[in-house]
Steps between C-alpha positions, in 0.01 A plus 500: 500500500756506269636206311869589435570114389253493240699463171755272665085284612397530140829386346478163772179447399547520113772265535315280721163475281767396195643223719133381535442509160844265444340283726199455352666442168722240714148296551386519144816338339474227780818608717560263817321609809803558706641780256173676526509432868842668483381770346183605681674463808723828361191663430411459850808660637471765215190611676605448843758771357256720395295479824794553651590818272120646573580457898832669518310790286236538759742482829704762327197731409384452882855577628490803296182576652568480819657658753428253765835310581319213629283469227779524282674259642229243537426579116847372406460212739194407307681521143816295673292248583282471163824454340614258684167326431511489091 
């Protein structure tokens, strides 16, 4: 398999493991608890994005794949309905 969204993956990530880091700078100069809430909760949906990202990659690699029309369609179903999910 081929992982066509891999730079755009690495380049979420990168940013993602610096907004942990922020955070964990947050709880060593004793910021509030709801501004670190605040911000963990958009590392969450950073990675829901990501997981997101890595699902579309694999529907489109199967669709590629394939030359099923069901299958294709039930493969976009699937990544329709993860996205709706994150």
């Amino acid at each position: 398999m081929t992982h066509h969204k891999k730079p755009e993956l690495k380049r979420r990530l990168a940013r993602i493991e610096g907004h942990v880091r922020a955070i964990n700078k947050m709880l060593d100069d004793d910021r509030g608890y709801p501004e670190i809430v605040q911000q963990v909760s958009a590392v969450r949906a950073a990675l829901d994005g990501v997981t997101e990202l890595i699902v579309q990659d694999l529907v489109e690699y199967y669709v590629s794949q394939t030359t099923d029309k069901v299958g294709k369609e039930i493969a976009i179903e699937i990544k329709d309905t993860v996205s709706k999910i994150l």
